[in-house]
VOBA-1610 file (N, C-alpha, C; in pm, whole numbers, padded with zeros to 5 digits, always signed):
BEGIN
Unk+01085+02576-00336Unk+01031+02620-00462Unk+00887+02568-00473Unk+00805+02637-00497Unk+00655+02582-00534Unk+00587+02629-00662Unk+00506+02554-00721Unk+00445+02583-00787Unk+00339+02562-00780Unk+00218+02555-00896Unk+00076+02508-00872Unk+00026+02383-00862Unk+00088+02268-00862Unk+00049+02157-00781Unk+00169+02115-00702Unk+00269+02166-00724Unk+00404+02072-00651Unk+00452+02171-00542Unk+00585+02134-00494Unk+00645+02257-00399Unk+00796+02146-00348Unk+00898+02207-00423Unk+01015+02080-00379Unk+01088+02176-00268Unk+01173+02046-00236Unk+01284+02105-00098Unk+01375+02006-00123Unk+01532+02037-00141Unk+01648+01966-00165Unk+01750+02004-00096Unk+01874+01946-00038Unk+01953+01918-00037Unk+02041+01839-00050Unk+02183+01864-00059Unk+02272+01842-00148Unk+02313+01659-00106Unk+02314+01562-00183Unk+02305+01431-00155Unk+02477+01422-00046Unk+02456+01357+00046Unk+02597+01288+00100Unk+02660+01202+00016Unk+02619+01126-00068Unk+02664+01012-00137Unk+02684+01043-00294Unk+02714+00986-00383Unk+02727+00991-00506Unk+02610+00991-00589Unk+02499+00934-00563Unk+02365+00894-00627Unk+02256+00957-00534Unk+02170+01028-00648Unk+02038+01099-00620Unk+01919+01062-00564Unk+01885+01084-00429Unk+01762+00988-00389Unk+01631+01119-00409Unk+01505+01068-00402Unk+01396+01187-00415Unk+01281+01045-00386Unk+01164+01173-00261Unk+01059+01085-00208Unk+00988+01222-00244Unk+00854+01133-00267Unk+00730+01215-00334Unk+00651+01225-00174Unk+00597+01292-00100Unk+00458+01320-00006Unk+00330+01376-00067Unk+00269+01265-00047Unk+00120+01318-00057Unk+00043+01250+00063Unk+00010+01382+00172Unk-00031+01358+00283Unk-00212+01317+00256Unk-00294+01336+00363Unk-00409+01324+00389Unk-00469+01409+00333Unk-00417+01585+00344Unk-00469+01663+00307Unk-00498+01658+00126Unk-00382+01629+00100Unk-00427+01585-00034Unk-00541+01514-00099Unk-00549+01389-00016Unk-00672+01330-00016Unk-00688+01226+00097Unk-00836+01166+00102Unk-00799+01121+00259Unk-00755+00943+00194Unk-00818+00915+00049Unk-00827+00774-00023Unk-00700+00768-00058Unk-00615+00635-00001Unk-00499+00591-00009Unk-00491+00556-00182Unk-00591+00512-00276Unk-00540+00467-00371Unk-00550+00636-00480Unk-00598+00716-00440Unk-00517+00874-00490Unk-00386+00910-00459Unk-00365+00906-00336Unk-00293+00939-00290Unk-00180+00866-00377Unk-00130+00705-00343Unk-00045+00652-00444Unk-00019+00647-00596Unk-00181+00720-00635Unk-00171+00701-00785Unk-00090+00792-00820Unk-00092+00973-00768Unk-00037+01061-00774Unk+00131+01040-00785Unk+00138+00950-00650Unk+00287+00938-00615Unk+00358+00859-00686Unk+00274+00731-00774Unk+00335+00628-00851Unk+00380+00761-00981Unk+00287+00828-01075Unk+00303+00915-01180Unk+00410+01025-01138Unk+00457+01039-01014Unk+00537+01136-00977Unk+00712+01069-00975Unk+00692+00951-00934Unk+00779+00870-00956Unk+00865+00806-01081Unk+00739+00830-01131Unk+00756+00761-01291Unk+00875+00869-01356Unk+00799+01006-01363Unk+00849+01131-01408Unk+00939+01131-01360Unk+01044+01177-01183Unk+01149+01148-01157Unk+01269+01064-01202Unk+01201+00917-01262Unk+01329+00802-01235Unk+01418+00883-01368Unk+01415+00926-01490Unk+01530+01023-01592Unk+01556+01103-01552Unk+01486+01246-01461Unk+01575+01318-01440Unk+01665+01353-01327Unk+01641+01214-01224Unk+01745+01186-01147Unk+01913+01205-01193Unk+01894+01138-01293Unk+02030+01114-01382Unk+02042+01224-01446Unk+01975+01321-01452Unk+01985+01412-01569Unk+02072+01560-01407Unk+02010+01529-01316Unk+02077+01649-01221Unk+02208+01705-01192Unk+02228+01838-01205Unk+02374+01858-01213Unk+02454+01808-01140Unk+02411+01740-00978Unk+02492+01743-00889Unk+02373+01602-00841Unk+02461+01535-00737Unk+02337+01458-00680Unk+02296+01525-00557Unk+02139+01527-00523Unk+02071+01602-00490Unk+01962+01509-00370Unk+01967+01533-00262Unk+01844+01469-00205Unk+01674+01557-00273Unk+01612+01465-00288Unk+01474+01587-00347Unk+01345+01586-00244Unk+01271+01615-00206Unk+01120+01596-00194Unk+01005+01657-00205Unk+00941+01645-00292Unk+00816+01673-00352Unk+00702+01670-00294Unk+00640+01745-00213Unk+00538+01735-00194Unk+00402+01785-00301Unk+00321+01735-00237Unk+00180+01767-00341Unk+00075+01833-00294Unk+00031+01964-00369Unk-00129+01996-00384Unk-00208+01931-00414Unk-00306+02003-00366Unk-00447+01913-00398Unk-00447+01981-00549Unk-00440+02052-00609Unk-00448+02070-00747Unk-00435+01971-00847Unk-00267+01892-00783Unk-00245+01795-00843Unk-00370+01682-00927Unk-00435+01671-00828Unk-00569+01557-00828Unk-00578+01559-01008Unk-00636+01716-01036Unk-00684+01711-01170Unk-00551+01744-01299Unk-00400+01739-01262Unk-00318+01729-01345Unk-00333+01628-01387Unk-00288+01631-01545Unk-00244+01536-01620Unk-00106+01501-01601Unk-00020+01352-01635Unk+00094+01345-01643Unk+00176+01451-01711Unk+00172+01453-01786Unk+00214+01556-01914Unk+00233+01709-01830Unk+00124+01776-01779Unk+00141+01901-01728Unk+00264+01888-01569Unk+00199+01812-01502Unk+00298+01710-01391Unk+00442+01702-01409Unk+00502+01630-01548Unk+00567+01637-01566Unk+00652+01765-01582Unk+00599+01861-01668Unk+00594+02024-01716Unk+00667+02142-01556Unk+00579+02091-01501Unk+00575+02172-01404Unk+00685+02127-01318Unk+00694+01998-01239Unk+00811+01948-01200Unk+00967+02017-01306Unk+00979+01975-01420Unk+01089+02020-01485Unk+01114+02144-01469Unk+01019+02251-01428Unk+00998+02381-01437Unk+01079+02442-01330Unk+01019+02364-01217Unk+01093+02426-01100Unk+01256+02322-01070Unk+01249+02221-01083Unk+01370+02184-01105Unk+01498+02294-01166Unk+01442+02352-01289Unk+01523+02478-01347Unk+01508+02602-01277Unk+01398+02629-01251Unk+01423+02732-01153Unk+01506+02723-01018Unk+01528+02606-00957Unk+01595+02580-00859Unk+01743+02576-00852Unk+01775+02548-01007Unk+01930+02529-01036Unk+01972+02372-01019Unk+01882+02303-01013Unk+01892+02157-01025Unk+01919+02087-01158Unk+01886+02164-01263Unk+01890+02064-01367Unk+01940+02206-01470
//
């Protein structure tokens, strides 16, 4: 599923509890402390709706460079977005 800064890929967890890793490669940016800032705010947003998923779910999120100029708030928006479009939540 993608959207305009994100693009997830899931499958279905082996275990009882939901794991999800954020990627934000080079292309994203080449400065490590973007790169993590992105991934810390991506993280943040994840840790509720882990718990909130119908099923437990492996997740991973990768990132556009679009991302750069999201706000949390839209970040957040958009993640939830495709989560529902996916049938995840």
């Amino acid at each position: 599923m993608s959207g305009m800064a994100l693009r997830i890929k899931w499958v279905p967890a082996k275990g009882q509890v939901a794991h999800a890793t954020v990627v934000a490669g080079l292309a994203f940016d080449k400065r490590a402390t973007q790169r993590n800032a992105v991934k810390r705010r991506l993280r943040e947003i994840l840790r509720p709706l882990l718990e909130a998923l119908r099923a437990p779910y492996d997740l991973m999120i990768f990132v556009n460079k679009s991302a750069a100029t999201r706000s949390f708030s839209e970040l957040r928006h958009e993640l939830i977005a495709l989560l529902k479009k996916g049938g995840l939540l």
